[in-house]
Structure formats: C-alpha cells, structure tokens
C-alpha positions as CSV (number, residue, x, y, z in Angstrom):
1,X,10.1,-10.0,11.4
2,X,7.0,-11.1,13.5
3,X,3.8,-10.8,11.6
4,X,2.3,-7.9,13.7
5,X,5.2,-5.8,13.4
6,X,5.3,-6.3,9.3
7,X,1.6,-5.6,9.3
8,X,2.3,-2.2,10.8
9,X,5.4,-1.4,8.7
10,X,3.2,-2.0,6.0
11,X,0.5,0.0,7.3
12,X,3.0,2.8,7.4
13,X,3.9,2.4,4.2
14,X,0.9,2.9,2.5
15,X,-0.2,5.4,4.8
16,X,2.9,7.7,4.8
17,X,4.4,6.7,1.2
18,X,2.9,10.1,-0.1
19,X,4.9,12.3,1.5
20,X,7.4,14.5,-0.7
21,X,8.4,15.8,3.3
22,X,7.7,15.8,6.6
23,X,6.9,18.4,9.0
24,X,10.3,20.7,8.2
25,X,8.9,22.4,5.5
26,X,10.6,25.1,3.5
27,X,8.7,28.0,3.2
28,X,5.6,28.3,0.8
29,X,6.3,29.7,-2.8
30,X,4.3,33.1,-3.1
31,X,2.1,33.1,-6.1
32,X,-0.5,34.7,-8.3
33,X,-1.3,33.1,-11.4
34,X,-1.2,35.7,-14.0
35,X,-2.8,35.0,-17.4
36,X,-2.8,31.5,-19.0
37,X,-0.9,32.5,-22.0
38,X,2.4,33.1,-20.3
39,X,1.9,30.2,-18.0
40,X,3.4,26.7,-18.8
41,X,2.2,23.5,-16.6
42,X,3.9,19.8,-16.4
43,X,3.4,17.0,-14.4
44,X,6.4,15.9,-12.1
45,X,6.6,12.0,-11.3
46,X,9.6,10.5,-8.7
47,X,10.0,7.1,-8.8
48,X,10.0,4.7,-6.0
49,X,13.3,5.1,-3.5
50,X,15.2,3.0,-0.9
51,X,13.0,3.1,1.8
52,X,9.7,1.3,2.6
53,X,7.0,4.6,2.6
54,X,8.9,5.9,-0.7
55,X,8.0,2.5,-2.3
56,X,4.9,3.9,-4.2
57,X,6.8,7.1,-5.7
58,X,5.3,10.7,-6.1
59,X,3.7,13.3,-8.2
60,X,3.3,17.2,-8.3
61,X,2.1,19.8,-10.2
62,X,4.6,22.7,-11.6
63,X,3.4,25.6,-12.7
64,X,5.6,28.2,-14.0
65,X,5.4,32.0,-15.5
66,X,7.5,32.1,-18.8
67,X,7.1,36.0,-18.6
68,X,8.7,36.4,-15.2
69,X,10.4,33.5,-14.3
70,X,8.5,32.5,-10.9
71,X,7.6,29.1,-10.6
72,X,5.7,26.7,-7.8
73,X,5.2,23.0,-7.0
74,X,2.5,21.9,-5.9
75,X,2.5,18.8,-3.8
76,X,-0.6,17.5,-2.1
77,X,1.9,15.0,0.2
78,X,2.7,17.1,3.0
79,X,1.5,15.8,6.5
80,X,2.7,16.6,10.2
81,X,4.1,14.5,12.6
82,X,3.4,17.4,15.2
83,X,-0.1,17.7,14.7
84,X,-2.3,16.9,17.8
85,X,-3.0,13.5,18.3
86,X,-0.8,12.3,15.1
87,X,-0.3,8.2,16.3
88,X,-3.7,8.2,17.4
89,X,-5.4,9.2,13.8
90,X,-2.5,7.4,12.0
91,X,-3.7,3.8,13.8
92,X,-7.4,4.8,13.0
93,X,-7.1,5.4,9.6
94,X,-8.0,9.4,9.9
95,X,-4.8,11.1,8.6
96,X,-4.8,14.6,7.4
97,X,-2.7,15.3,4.4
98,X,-2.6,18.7,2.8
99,X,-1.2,20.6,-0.5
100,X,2.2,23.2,-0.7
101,X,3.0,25.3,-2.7
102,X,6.8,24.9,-2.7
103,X,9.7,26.1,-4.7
104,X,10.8,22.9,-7.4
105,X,14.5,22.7,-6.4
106,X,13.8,22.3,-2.8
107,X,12.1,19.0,-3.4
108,X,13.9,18.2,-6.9
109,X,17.7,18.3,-4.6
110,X,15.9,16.0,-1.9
111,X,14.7,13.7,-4.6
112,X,18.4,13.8,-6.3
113,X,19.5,12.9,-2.7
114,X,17.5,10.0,-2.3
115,X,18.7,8.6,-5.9
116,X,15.2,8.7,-7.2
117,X,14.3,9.1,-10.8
118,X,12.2,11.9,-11.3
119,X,10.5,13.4,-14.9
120,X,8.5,15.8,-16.3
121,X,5.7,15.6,-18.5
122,X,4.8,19.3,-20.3
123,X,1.3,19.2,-20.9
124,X,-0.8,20.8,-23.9
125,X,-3.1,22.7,-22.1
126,X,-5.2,25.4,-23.5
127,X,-4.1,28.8,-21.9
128,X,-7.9,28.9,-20.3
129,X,-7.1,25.4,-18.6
130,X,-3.8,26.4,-17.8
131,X,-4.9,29.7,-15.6
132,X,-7.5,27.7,-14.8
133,X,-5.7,24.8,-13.2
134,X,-2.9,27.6,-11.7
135,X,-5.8,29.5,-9.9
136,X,-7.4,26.2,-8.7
137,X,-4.3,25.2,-7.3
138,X,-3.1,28.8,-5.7
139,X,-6.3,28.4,-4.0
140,X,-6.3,24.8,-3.0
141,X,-3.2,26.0,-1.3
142,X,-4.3,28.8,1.1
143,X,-4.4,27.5,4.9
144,X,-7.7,27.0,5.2
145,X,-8.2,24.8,2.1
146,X,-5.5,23.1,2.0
147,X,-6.0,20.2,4.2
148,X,-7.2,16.7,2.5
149,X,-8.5,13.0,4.6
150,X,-6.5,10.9,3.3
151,X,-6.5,7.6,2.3
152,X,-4.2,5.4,0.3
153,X,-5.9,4.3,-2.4
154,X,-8.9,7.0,-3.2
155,X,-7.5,9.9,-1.7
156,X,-3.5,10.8,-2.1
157,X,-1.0,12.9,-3.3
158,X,-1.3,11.1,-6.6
159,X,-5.3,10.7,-7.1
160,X,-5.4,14.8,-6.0
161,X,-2.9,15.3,-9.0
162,X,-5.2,13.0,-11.5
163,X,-8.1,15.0,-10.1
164,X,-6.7,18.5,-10.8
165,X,-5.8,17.9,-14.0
166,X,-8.9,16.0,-15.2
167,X,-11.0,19.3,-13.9
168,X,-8.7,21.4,-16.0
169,X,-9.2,19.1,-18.7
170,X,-13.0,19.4,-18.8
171,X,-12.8,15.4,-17.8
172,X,-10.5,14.0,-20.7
173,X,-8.8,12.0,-18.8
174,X,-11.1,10.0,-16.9
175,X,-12.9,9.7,-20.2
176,X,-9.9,7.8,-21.8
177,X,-9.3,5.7,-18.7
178,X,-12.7,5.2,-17.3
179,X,-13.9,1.4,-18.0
180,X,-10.6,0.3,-19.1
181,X,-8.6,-2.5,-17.5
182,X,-5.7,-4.6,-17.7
183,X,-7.2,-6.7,-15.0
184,X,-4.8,-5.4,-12.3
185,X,-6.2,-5.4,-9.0
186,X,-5.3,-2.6,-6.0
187,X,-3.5,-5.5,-4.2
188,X,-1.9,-5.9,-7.2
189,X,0.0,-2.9,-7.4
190,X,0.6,-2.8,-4.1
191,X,2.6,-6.0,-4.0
192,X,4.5,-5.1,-7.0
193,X,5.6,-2.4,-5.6
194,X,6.6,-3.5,-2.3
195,X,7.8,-6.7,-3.3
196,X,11.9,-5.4,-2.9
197,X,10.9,-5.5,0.7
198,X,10.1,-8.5,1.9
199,X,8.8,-7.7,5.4
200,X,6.3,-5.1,4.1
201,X,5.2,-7.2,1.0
202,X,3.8,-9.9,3.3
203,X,2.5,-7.0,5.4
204,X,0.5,-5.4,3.1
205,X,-0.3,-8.8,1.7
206,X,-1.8,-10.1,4.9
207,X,-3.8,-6.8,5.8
208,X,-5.3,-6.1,2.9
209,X,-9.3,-7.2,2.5
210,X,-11.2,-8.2,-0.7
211,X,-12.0,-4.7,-2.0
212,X,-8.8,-4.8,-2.8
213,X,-9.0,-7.5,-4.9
214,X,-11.5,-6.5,-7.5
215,X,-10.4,-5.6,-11.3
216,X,-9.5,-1.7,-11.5
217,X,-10.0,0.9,-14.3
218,X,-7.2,3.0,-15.9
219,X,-8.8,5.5,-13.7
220,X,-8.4,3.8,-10.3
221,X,-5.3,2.3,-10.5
222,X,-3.8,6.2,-11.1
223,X,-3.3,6.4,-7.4
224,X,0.2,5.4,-8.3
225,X,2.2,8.4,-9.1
226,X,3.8,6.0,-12.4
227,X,0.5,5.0,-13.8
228,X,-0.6,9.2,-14.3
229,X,2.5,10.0,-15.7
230,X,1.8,6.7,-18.2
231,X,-1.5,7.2,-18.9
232,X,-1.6,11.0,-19.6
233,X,0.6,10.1,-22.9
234,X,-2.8,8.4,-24.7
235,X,-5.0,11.5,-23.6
236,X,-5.7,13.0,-27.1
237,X,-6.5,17.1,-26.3
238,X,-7.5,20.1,-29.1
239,X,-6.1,23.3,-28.7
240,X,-8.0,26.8,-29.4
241,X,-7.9,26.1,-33.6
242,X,-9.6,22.5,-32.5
243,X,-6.4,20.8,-33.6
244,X,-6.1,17.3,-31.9
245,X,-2.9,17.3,-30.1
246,X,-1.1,14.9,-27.4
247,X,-1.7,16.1,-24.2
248,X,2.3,15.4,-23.4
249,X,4.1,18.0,-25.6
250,X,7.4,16.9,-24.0
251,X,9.2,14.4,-21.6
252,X,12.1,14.9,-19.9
253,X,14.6,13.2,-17.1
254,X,15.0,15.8,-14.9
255,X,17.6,13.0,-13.0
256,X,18.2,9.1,-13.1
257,X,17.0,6.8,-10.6
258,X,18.8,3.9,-8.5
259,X,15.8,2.0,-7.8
260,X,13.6,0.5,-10.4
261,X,9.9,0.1,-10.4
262,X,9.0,-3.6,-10.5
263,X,6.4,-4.1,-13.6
264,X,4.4,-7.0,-12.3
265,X,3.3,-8.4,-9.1
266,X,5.4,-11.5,-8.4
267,X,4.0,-15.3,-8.5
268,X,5.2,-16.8,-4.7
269,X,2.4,-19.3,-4.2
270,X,5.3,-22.0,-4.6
271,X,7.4,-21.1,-2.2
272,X,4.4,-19.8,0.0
273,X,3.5,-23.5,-0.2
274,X,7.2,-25.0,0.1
275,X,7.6,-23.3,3.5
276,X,3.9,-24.2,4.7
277,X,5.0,-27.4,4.0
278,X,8.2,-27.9,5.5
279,X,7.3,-26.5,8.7
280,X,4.6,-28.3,8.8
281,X,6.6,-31.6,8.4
282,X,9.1,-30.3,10.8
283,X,6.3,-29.9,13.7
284,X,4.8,-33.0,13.4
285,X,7.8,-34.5,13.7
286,X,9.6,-32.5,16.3
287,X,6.2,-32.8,18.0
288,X,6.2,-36.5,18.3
289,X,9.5,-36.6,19.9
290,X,11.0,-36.7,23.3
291,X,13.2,-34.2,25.1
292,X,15.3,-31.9,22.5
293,X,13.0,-32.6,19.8
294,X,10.2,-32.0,21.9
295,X,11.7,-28.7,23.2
296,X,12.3,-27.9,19.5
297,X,8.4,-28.1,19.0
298,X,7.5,-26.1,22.0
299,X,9.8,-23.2,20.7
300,X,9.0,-23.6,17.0
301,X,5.2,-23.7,17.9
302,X,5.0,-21.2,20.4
303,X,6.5,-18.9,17.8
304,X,4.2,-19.8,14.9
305,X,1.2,-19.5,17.2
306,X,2.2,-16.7,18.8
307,X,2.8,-15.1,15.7
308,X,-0.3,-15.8,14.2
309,X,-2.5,-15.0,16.9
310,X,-1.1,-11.5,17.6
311,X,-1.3,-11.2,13.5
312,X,-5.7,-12.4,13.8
313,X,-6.0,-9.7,16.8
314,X,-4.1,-6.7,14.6
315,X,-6.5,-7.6,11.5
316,X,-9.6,-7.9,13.8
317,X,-8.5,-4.6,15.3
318,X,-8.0,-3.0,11.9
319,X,-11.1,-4.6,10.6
320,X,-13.3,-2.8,13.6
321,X,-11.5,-0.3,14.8
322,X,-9.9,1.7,12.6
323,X,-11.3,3.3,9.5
324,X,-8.8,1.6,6.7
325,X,-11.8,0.1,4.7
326,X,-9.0,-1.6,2.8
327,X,-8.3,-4.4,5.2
328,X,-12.3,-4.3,6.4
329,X,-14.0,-8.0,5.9
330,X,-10.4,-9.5,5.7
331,X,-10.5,-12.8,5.8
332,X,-7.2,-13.9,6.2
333,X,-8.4,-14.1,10.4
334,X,-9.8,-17.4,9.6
335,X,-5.5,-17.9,8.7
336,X,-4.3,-15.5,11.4
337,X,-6.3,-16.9,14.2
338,X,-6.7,-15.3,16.9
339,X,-7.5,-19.0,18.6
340,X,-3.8,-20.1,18.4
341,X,-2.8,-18.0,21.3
342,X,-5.0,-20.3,23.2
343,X,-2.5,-23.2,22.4
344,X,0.7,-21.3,23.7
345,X,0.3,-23.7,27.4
346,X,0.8,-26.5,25.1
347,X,3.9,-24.8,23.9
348,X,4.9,-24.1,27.1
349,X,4.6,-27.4,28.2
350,X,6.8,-29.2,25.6
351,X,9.2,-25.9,25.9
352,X,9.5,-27.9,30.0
353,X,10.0,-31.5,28.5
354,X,5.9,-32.3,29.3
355,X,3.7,-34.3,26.5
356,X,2.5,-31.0,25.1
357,X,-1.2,-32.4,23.9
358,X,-4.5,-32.2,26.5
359,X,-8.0,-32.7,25.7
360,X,-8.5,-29.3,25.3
361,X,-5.7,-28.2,22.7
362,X,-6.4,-30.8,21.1
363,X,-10.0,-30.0,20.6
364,X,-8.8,-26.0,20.2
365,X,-6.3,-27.2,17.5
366,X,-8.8,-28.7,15.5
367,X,-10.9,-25.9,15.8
368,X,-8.6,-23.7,14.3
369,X,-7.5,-26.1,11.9
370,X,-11.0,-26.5,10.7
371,X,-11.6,-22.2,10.4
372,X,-8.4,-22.6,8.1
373,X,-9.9,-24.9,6.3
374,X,-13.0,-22.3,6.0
375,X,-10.2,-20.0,3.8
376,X,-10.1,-22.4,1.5
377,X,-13.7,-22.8,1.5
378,X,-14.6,-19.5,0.8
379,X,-12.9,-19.4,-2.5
380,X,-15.6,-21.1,-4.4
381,X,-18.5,-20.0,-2.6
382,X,-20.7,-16.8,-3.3
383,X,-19.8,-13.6,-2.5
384,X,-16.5,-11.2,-2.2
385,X,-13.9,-12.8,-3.4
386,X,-10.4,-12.3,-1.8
387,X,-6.7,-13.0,-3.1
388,X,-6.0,-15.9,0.0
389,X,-3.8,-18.8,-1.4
390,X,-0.5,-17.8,-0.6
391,X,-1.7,-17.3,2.9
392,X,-3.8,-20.6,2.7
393,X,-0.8,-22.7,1.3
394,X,1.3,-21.3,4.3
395,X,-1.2,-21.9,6.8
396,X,-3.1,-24.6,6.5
397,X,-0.9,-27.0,6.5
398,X,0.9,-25.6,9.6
399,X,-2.6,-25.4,11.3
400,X,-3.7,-29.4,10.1
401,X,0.1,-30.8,11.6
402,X,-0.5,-28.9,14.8
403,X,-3.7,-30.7,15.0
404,X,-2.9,-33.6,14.0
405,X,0.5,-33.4,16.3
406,X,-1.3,-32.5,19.5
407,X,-4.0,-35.1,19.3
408,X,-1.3,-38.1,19.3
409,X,1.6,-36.4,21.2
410,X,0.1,-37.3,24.6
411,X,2.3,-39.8,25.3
C-alpha cells in the first residue's frame, strides 16, 4: 500500500477507533437516576476486533437500578458521519464525538457480532458516588452537553470513562496511577496495537511526532479502553464504615473474543534494515545497468520516490495544517522528503532507456541524501527526542544508493 494511503488509514484509525457506532443509532435509553443505594455501576471494556478503527477496543459505563430493573450504557464514542462538514474536520483534526445513553444489549449483540471479547468490571462504589456518577452521566447525556472535541490520545471514549469515574471517586484513581510508569510510550501502544495490520502499523508509525514518544504515567496511557479496565483492579476504595475494599467487587466475561490484544510493541528494526538494505543494493545496481535493468531502475525508483515524496507532503500537511498535535514537529520529513519527487524525470528517463543521472539530480540526490542523514543526526543531539530508526534504517540507505547511483549512472 503506498505510504500516503497507509498514513491516512492510519489516521482513520486512531481517529475513528472509538466508535461503539456510527450515525444509525438506536434510540436513547430514558433515565433518572434514583437514589444511590439501589443503583449498581460497572465498567464495560471490548476488546480489539477485526477491523483497523476497532484495533484500540472500547469502554462504557453501565449503570443499572436493582429496584426496577432499568438500566443504560453510557458510551462517549458516538460520532456522525452526517454531520456538516464531516471529511473536512476529520482531515483537520476537529472531530466532534459525543456520549449515549443506550440500552446494553444493543451494543453488547453488535459487539457479539463482531467476535469481540467484552467484560465487566462491578465497581465498589459508595451509594453517594454511585448517584453521583449516575446523575453526572444522565446529564452529560442531554443534547446540549453531550458533544466532546475529540482527540485520540487526551480526549476519547476511553479517557472520558477514566475521567468520570475518577470524579466519582473523589480522584482515587489518578492518585494510584499518577507518576507511575512502565516506560511505555503513546507510540508504543499504538503500534502494539496495530501491529496485526501491517498497512496501518507503518502508518501510524510514520505519522506520528515526538510527543509521542515520551514515557507515560498509569494515568496517560488509560486512553486505551484495556489499560482502565487493568488498572482499576489496584485502586484500593473505603466504603461508608471506612473499610478498605477493591474498587472491582467482581469480573465477568460477558462473551469471548476472536482477536487477541498484542502485549508488547514488536522489535522490526531488523527487518526495517534488511529491506532498506536490499533495495538499496538492488538500485544501485539496476541503476548502473543498460536497457532492462535500467528500466527496472526507472520503475523501482520512480516508485520509491514517488512514494516518499507524496508521504513528506501528507506529514508536512498534517504537521501545519491540521490540528493532530500528535504528528506536529515530525521529523520523519527529513525521511519522507518531499525533495524526491524532484528526481521522478530521472525516473522517467531510465523508465525510456536514457542514462537517468544529470547534474541536477545528482546534486538534488545528494541533497536529500544528506537531510536523511540529518534523521540520524538528530538522535544524539539536544532537544525532543523521536522514535526514527526503523524509518532511518529503511531510508537512508535507499536515499545514499540513489545518490550514489545517479552521480555515476551518466554513461
């Protein structure tokens, strides 16, 4: 898949992968939170499914009266692909989400259809927290409060859960996930979780900037619907007496899941750097033949370049046009150049059987080869630090064999 295209699958995917539904919505649950002693709350998490946006999983909210049987979900992933101007805000970065309130087996049979796991977490709440939480949500749920900006890593269906619950809590459960860390960065997660997809792992890989590669708390790293549902089982609560309880009274599998969460980002520099490699040694020596093989570079490179270039302008474009802040200050352009599709005549002159070299690519070539080499550069130097080596060991050498190919392939 060409760079561009994966960049914006993978843009889609983080943008969209909160969404319990679309537009089709069933109608809202009707609901009045009655007293907290007859109410019981749990938290609902679905596991990743098949397809790319469902890669990050899900969370709600259920709330349910023991007394009279009546029950709601609330799910803060609901967006609209008929609202005004939909395409337009989704490129920029300025989606609206918003909260239902939504009867559990309407989304609990569409999970079971997708073959997602889903469980529930009963939590200990104090019947003041639990009315307390109930009423918060009814009214987060009325039409005129119900809409959210969203964004994928501060602002989703999963940190709105964490939020709600640590307000009901009094702030419990930031305070036992606040300054702790397993070192796991946002990019992190996000490539552990798409990594079953190849296509929008190296998306998401490539567009992402260096605020995404900074050590996260407990805290932060909750915008994944699995990390609440683990980290709520060390929060420590007291109930009314000032027992010390669990805040998880009980866990169940409400279904099985067909798709499993992957546990840790995976370790591709190798190959990243096998396939730099090999192209690299295929251009340079396609590029220093005659007829076919030279053909053969003027395809191969064209595509590489091409690719490339229209991956620099979509990073530039996101990078000053849009509001993701997450792939702001990305410097993966110095990789994705924007320059190579300045060598595509040369390309198009081997692709005709022509020595594809000229002063100017040449000069252009090293140019670009030199910004790649920038990348590299910029690991040990002051200042943000981003996550670039797979990209450098694919690139670079690609970048120093076109050089080095069209400055002797004149002849």
């Amino acid at each position: 898949m060409p760079v561009a295209s994966a960049i914006l699958r993978a843009l889609a995917a983080l943008t969209l992968w909160c969404c319990a539904s679309l537009a089709a919505a069933t109608p809202a649950a009707r609901w009045n939170p009655q007293p907290g002693d007859s109410l019981a709350v749990s938290l609902v998490t679905v596991g990743p499914g098949e397809v790319y946006w469902q890669r990050f999983g899900h969370n709600a909210i259920r709330v349910r009266d023991t007394a009279s049987g009546a029950e709601v979900l609330y799910n803060y992933g609901i967006f609209d692909f008929a609202e005004e101007d939909f395409f337009a805000k989704f490129i920029r970065g300025e989606m609206t989400y918003e909260i239902a309130a939504r009867r559990p087996e309407d989304d609990l049979s569409q999970y079971r259809a997708e073959g997602r796991r889903v469980t529930e977490q009963a939590l200990n709440l104090a019947p003041a927290q639990r009315l307390e939480l109930a009423r918060f949500l009814a009214w987060n749920a009325r039409p005129e409060n119900r809409k959210y900006r969203y964004d994928y890593f501060t602002a989703n269906c999963s940190t709105k859960v964490r939020d709600a619950l640590d307000a009901a809590l009094g702030g419990a459960l930031r305070a036992a996930t606040d300054g702790r860390s397993r070192g796991y960065t946002l990019r992190m997660h996000a490539q552990r979780l798409t990594s079953p997809d190849l296509p929008v792992y190296l998306g998401v890989h490539a567009g992402l900037g260096p605020s995404t590669d900074q050590p996260v708390d407990f805290w932060d790293e909750m915008f994944v619907p699995m990390e609440v549902e683990r980290h709520v089982r060390a929060v420590r609560v007291r109930d009314d007496a000032g027992t010390e309880l669990p805040l998880v009274a009980a866990e169940t599998v409400l279904m099985e899941g067909t798709v499993a969460e992957p546990a840790q980002p995976p370790a591709w520099f190798w190959r990243f750097l096998a396939v730099g490699l090999a192209l690299a040694l295929l251009l340079h020596w396609l590029g220093r033949g005659h007829g076919a093989r030279r053909r053969a570079f003027g395809a191969l490179a064209g595509t590489l370049w091409l690719l490339g270039g229209l991956g620099g302008l979509l990073l530039l474009f996101l990078w000053f046009g849009t509001a993701h802040q997450a792939a702001w200050h990305n410097h993966n352009v110095a990789l994705f150049n924007p320059l190579c599709l300045g060598l595509l005549p040369a390309a198009w002159r081997a692709l005709r059987g022509r020595a594809p070299a000229s002063r100017a690519s040449g000069w252009l070539a090293a140019a670009i080869a030199a910004i790649a080499f920038t990348a590299w550069l910029s690991l040990v130097l002051p200042g943000a630090r981003q996550d670039l080596m797979d990209w450098i060991a694919l690139w670079l050498p690609l970048h120093v064999a076109a050089w080095r190919t069209l400055r002797g392939a004149g002849a």
